[in-house]
N, C-alpha and C positions, 0 to 999 in steps of 0.2 A: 272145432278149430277150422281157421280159412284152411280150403285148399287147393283154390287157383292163387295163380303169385301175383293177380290183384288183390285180391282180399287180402292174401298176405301184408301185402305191401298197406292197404288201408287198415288191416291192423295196430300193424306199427305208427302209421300215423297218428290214429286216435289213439291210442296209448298215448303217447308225446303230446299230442293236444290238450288229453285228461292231465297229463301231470303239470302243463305248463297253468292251464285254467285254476287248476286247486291253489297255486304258488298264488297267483292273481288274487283268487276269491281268499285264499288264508290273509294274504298282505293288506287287502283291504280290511277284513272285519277285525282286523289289528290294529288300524287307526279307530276305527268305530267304538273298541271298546278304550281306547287311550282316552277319548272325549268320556264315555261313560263312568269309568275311573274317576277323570278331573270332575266332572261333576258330582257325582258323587262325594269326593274328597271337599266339596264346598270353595273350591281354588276356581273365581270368574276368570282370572287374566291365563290359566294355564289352560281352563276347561275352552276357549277363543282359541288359543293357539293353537291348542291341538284338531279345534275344528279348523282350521285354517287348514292345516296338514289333511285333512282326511277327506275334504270337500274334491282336491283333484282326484285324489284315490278313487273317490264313489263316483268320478264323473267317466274316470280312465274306464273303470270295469264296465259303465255304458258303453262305452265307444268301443271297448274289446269283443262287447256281446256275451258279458259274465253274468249281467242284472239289468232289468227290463229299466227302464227310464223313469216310470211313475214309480216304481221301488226307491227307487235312485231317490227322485223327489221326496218322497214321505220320510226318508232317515234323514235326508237332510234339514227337512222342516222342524221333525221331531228332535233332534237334536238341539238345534237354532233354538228353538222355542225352551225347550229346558235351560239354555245358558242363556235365554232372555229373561226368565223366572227366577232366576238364583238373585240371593239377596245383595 
């Protein structure tokens, strides 16, 4: 346990930082699997929308510093690329 009342205090902080990150990283890989559902389900026009919804999401969590950039890139490809493939 901290036990000068900085550590303390940066305790606390990163608690509140761990909990607000995980809201962040849950909310995001919530749209990711909406898209993976819709494509799966065979639905083009829903499996778009929902990438449409989830593209800010993965770009927000960049810019939060939740997920490295080229991560960011790769799900977004990899997604794109599966709802280019659907018949």
């Amino acid at each position: 346990m901290a036990n000068s009342l900085s550590a303390r205090k940066r305790a606390r902080q990163s608690e509140r930082n761990r909990m607000a990150n995980a809201s962040q990283r849950s909310r995001m890989r919530t749209t990711i699997k909406q898209v993976i559902s819709a494509i799966e389900g065979g639905d083009k026009t829903a499996a778009q929308s929902a990438f449409k919804v989830a593209v800010p999401a993965i770009d927000r969590s960049v810019s939060q510093g939740i997920m490295h950039r080229n991560k960011a890139a790769r799900h977004k490809s990899r997604l794109n690329q599966h709802i280019q493939n659907m018949a």
